[in-house]
C-alpha positions in Angstrom: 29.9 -12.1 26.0 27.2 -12.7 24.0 23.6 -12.9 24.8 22.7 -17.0 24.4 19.1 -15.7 22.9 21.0 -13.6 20.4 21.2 -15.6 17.0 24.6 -16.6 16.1 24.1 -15.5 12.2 22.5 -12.3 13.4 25.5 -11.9 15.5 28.3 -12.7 12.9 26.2 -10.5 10.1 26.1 -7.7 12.1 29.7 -8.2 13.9 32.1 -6.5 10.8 29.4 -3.4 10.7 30.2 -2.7 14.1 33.3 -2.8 13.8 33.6 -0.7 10.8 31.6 1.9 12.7 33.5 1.7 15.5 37.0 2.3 13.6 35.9 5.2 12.7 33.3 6.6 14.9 34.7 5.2 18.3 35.0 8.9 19.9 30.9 9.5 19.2 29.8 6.9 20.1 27.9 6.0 23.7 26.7 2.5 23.3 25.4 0.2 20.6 22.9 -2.7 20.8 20.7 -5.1 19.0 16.9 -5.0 19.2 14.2 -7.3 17.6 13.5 -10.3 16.2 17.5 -11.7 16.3 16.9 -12.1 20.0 14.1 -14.5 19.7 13.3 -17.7 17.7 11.1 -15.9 15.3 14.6 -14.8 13.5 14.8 -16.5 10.1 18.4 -16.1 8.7 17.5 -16.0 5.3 15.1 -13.5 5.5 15.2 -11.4 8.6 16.9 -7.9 9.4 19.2 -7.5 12.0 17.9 -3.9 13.8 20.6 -2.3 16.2 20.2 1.3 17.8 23.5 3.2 17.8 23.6 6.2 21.0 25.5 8.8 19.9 27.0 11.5 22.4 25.9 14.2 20.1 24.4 14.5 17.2 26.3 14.1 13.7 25.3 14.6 9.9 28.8 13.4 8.9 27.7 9.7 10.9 24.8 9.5 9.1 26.6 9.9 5.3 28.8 7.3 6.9 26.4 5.1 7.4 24.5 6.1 3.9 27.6 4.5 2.2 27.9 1.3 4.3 23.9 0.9 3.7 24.5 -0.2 0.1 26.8 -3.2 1.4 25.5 -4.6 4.6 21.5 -4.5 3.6 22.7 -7.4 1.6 23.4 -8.9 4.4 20.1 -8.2 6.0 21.6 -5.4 8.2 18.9 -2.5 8.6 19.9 1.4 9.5 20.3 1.4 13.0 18.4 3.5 14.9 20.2 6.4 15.6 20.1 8.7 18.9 21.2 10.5 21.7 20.6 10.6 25.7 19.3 13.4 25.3 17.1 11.9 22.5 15.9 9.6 24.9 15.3 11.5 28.2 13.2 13.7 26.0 11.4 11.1 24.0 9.9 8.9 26.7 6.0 10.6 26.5 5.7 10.6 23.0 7.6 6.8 22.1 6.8 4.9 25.1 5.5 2.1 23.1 9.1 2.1 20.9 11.0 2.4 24.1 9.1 0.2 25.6 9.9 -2.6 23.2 13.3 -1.6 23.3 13.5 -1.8 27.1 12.0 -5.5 26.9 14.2 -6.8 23.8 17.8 -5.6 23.7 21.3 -6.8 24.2 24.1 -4.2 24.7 26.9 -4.9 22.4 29.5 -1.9 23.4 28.7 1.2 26.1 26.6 2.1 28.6 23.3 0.7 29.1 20.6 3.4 28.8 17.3 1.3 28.1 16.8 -0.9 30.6 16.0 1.3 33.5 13.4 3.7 31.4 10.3 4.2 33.4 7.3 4.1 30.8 4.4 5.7 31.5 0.9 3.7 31.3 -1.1 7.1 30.5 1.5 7.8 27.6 1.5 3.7 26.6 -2.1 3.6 26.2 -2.7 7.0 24.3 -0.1 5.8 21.9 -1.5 2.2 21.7 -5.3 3.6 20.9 -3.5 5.9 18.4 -1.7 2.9 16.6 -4.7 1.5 16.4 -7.0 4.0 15.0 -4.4 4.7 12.9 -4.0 1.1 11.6 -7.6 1.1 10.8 -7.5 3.8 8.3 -4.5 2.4 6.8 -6.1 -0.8 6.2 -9.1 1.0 4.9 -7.1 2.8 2.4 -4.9 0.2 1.7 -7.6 -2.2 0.7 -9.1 0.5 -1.8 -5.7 1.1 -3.1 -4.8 -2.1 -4.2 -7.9 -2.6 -6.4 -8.7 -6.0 -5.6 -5.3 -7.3 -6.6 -4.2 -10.3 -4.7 -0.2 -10.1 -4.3 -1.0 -6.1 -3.2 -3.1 -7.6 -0.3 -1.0 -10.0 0.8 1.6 -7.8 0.9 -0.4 -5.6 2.6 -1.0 -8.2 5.6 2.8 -9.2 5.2 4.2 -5.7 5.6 1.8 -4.5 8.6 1.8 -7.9 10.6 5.4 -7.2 11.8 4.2 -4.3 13.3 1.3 -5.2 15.1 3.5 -7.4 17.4 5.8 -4.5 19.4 1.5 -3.3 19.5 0.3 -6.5 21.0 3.6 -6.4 23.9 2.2 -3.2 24.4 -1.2 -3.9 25.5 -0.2 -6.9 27.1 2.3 -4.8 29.6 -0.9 -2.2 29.8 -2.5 -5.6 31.1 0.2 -5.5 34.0 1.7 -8.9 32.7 5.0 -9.6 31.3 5.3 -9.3 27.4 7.2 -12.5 25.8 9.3 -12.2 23.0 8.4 -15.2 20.5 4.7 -14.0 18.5 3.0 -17.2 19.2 3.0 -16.3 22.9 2.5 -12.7 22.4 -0.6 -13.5 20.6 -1.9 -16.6 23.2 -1.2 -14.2 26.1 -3.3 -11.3 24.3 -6.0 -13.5 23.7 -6.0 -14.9 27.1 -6.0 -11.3 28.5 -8.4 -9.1 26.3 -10.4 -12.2 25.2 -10.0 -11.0 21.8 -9.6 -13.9 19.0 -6.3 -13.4 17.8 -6.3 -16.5 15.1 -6.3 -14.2 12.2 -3.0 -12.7 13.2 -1.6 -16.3 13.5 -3.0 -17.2 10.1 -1.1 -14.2 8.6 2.1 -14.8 10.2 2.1 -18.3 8.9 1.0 -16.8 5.3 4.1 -15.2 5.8 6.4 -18.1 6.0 4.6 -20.0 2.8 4.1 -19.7 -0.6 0.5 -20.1 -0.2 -1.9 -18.7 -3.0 -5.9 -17.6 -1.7 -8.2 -17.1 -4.1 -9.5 -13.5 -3.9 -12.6 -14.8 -1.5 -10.0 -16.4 0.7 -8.4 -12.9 1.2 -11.3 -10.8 1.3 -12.5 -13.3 4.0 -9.1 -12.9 5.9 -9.0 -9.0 5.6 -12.5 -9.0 6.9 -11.7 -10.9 10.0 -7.6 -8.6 10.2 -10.0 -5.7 10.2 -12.6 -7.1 12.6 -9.9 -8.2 15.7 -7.8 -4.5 15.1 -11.7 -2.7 15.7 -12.0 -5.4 18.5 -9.0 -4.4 20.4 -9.3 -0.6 19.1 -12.6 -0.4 21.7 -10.7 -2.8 24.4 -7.7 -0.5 24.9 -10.4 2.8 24.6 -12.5 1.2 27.2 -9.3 1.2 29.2 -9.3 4.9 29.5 -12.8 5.3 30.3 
């Protein structure tokens, strides 16, 4: 049966690379499911990727040209590479991506096999290291990022447009570090983070909206709305540091 918050395009894009995979592959494979943004109603059919995580019983090279080959036809469909592991994988993998497994955990819907995610215990000591990491590590990428581009405007925006997506698994993060319940749609991510770190988070709803349009800033505009991008990931950089003191 299918999951009622998994969208039906998602679901029929993704249904014949399954099956394709599973024609072939049936033996290897331990379970397959779908992760991310086709699970909520930020999922745009036009636009979005379908992301899926494939468990393999044991590693194999000859799966992965497999999948090299299929790439070509279903990314046209919006069909990313799956995300491709092992039990082992994931019993070992816990301390250094809780936050990935942790987003996996929250947003997932088992298609074929055994369910492996949704009993992971996550540790808050590994979450939060990870989550100042992202952070500092975001920092320096916007940093260099904004030098790179030499003050061309489509570069920054694309910039914003191709980091925003992964600031949200970041956000659920710190919001579960919070001890509340992460939500799956960004609008309530980012009204729940606010709410609990009393950080502004209007810059990251300006961007995500950006997103969605065809709106052109003057340069001003955008140096204005890097300055305040910047400004809230410092903000919530010394929040999740002060956590640890």
């Amino acid at each position: 049966m299918l999951n009622p918050n998994l969208n039906a395009a998602a679901a029929e894009k993704f249904q014949p690379f399954m099956e394709k995979i599973l024609g072939g592959y049936q033996d290897n494979i331990h379970s397959i499911a779908i992760t991310g943004s086709a699970l909520t109603t930020d999922f745009d059919p036009e636009k979005s990727d379908v992301n899926s995580i494939f468990v393999l019983h044991k590693m194999d090279l000859k799966f992965l040209e497999t999948l090299a080959h299929l790439g070509k036809k279903f990314r046209k469909k919006n069909v990313a590479a799956p995300l491709i592991m092992t039990p082992a994988y994931i019993n070992n993998s816990l301390d250094v991506f809780p936050l990935e497994f942790l987003n996996i955990k929250l947003l997932h819907h088992m298609l074929y096999g055994e369910n492996l995610f949704m009993g992971l215990e996550i540790k808050l000591s590994d979450l939060r290291l990870q989550c100042e990491r992202e952070l500092k590590v975001r920092l320096i990428g916007l940093r260099q990022g904004y030098i790179a581009t030499l003050g061309d405007r489509k570069t920054l925006m694309e910039m914003f447009f191709s980091s925003i997506s992964g600031y949200m698994p970041l956000f659920k993060a710190v919001i579960f570090l919070l001890g509340q319940k992460p939500p799956p749609e960004n609008e309530t991510i980012l009204a729940i983070l606010e709410e609990a770190s009393g950080i502004d988070t209007t810059v990251f709803r300006n961007v995500l909206k950006l997103k969605k349009q065809t709106q052109t800033l003057s340069i001003e505009q955008i140096n204005t709305l890097f300055a305040g991008y910047y400004g809230a990931t410092e903000k919530l950089g010394d929040f999740i540091d002060a956590i640890g003191d």
